[in-house]
C-alpha positions in Angstrom: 23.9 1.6 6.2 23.1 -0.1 9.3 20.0 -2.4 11.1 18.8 -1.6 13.9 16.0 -4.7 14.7 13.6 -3.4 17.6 10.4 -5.4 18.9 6.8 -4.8 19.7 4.3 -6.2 21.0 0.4 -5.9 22.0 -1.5 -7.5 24.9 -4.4 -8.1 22.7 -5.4 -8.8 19.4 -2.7 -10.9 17.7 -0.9 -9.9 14.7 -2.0 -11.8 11.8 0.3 -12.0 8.5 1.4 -14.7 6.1 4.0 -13.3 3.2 6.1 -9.8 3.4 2.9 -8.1 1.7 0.6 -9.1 4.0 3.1 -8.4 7.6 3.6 -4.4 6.4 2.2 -1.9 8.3 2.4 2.2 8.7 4.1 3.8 12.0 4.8 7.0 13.3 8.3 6.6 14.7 8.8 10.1 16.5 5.2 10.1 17.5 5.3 8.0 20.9 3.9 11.2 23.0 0.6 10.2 21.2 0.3 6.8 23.0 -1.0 7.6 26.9 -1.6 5.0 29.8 -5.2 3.7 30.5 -4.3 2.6 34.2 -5.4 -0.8 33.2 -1.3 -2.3 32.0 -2.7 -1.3 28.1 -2.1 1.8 25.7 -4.6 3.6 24.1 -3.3 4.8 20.7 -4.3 7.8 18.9 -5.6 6.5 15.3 -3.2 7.1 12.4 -6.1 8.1 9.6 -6.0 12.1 9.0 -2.1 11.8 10.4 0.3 14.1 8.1 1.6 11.5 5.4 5.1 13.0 6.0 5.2 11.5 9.8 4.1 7.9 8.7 6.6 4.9 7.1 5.9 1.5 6.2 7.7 -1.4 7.2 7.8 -4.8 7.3 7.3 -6.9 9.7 10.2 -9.2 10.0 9.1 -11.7 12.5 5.6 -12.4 13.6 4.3 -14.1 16.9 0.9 -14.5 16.3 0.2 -16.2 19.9 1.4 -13.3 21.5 1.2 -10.3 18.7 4.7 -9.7 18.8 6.2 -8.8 16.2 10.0 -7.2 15.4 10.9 -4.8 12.7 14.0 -4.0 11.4 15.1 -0.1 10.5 17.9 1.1 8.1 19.8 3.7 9.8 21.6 5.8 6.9 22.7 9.1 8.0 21.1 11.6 10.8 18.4 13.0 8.1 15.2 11.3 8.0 12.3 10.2 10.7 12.9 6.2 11.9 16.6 5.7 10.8 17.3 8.6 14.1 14.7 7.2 15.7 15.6 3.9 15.7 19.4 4.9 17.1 18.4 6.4 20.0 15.0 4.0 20.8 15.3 2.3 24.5 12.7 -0.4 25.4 9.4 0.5 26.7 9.0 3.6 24.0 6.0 3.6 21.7 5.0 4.1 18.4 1.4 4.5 17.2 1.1 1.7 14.2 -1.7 0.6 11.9 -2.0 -2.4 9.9 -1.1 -5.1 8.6 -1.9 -4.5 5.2 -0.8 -5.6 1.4 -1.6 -9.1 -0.5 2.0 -10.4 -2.1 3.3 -13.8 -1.0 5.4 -16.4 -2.8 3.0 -18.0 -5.4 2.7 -22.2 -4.4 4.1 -24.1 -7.2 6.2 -21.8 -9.1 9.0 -23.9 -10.6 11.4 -21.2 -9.1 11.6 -17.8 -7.0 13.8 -14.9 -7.4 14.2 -12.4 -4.8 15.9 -8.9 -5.8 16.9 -6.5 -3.2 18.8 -3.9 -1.1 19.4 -3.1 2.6 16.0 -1.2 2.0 13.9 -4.4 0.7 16.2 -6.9 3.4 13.4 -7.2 5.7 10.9 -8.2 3.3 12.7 -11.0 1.3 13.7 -12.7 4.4 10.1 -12.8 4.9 9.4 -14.2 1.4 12.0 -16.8 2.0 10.7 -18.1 5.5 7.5 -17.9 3.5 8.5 -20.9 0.9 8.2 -24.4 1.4 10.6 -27.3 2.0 10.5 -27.9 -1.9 10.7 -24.4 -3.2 13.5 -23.4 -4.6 15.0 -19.6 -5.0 18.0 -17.4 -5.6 18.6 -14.9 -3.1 20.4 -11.6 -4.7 20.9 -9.1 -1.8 23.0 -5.7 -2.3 24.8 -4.8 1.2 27.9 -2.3 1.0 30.4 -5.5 2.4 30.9 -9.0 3.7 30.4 -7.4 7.8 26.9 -6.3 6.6 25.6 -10.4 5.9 22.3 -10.7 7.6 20.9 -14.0 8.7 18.1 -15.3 6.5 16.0 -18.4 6.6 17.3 -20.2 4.0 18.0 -24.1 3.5 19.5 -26.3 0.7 17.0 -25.1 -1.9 17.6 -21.5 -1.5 21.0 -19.7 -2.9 21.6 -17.0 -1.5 24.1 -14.1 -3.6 25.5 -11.8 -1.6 26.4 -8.7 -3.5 29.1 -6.0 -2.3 28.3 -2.3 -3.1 31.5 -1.5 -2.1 32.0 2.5 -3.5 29.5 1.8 -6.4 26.5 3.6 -6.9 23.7 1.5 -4.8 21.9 -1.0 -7.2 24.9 -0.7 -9.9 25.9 -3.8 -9.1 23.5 -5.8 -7.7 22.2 -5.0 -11.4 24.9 -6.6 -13.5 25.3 -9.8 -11.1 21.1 -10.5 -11.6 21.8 -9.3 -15.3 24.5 -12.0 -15.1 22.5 -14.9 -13.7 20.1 -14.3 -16.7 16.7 -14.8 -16.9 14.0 -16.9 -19.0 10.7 -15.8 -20.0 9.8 -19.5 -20.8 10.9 -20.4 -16.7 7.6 -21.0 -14.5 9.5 -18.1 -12.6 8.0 -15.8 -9.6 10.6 -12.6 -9.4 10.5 -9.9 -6.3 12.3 -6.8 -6.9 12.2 -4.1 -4.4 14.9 -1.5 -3.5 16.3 1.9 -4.4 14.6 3.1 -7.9 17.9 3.6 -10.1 17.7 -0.1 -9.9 14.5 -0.7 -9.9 14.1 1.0 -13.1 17.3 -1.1 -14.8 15.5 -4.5 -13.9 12.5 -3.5 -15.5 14.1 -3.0 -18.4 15.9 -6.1 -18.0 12.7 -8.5 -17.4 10.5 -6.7 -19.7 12.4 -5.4 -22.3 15.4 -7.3 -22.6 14.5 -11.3 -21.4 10.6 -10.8 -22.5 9.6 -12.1 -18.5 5.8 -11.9 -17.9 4.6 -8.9 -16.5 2.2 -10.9 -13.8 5.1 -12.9 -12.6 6.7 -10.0 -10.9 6.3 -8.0 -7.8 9.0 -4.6 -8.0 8.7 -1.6 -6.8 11.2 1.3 -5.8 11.4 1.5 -2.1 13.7 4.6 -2.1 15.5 7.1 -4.7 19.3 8.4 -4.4 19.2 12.3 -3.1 15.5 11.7 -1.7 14.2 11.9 1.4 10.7 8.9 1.7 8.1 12.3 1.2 10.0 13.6 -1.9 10.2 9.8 -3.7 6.6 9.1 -2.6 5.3 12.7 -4.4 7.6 11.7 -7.5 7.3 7.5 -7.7 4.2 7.7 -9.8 6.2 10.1 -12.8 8.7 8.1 -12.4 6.9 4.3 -13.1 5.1 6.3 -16.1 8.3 7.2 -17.6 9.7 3.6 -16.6 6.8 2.5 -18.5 6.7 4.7 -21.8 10.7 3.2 -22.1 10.1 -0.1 -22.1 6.4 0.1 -24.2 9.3 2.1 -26.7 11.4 -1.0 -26.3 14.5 1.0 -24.6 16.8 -1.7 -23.9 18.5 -1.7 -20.4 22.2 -0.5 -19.7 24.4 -3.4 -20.0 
């Protein structure tokens, strides 16, 4: 997998946002024929509401201007399948994409003793936004899957966040990012604030882990599956809420994680 960051930005109407939940919005990637010129320097952008759900992703916004509206998003390019990740590859500046938003609620809870962020390539753009989202005194462990050391990506991070970098390597994707959380631990007594977001096979293994096996508060975590192995976005989306109910009946039946 690689990034590919691009940039955006409107003339009017700032971009407002505060944690990763609340700087997502839905695009249209291949769609920029929709977007036509007023004559007046602006865009006028055809509305996304009624668009087919198979044309539209949501992303993160990874940085936010909100003097300007600016704002830069990062894409995962994995393979020539897909809408954005081709997109993305062959993007020069001065296309456009028809977006809506932002939208969502999470941020980093003030106070929590600690924070733990979970993630993949996938969920990247949205912890670094959690993290430059903390304050000085926060503190928070970092546990990122990338497939090697040339993949690092810069994060805003200080003395009080520890960032784990975790090497896929040849392993199935969230194998290992698994067993090195799995490894750390984790305490269900800890005033503890845990985001997990990433491809589902994982997903699924740290429920079991936080729920089942440690006993962690449901309310103190945010996770979600962001992708699935041999899926394209359209297919996981039809299938994620089958999947979180049998997730679910598992851990109500106590089903202990692999180990």
């Amino acid at each position: 997998m690689a990034f590919q960051s691009k940039g955006g930005s409107r003339e009017r109407d700032p971009v407002p946002g505060e944690g990763p939940g609340a700087a997502a919005g839905r695009c249209r990637p291949e769609k920029e024929e929709q977007a036509r010129d007023t004559g007046d320097g602006d865009r006028a952008r055809a509305p996304l509401a009624g668009d087919d759900p198979a044309e539209l992703r949501t992303y993160t916004l990874r940085k936010i201007d909100t003097d300007n509206g600016a704002f830069d998003i990062d894409f995962v390019v994995h393979g020539a399948d897909g809408v954005a990740g081709p997109w993305a590859e062959r993007a020069e500046i001065g296309e456009v994409i028809p977006f809506a938003g932002p939208g969502g609620t999470w941020a980093p809870r003030p106070g929590a003793a600690r924070h733990v962020f979970v993630g993949d390539e996938s969920a990247l753009p949205a912890v670094a936004a959690g993290v430059g989202n903390l304050s000085d005194e926060d503190v928070a462990d970092v546990f990122l899957e990338v497939s090697g050391e040339d993949t690092h990506v810069a994060l805003p991070v200080r003395e009080s966040v520890r960032v784990h970098w975790v090497h896929r390597g040849d392993a199935t994707p969230g194998t290992r990012l698994v067993e090195a959380v799995r490894a750390a631990g984790a305490d269900a007594g800890e005033d503890c604030e845990w985001f997990v977001h990433g491809v589902a096979e994982m997903v699924r293994e740290m429920r079991r882990f936080l729920f089942v096996d440690a006993g962690v508060p449901r309310g103190r975590v945010s996770i979600s599956g962001y992708w699935r192995l041999g899926m394209v976005e359209d297919e996981w989306q039809a299938s994620k809420r089958e999947f979180t109910a049998a997730a679910e009946a598992a851990e109500a039946a106590g089903v202990p994680g692999n180990r």
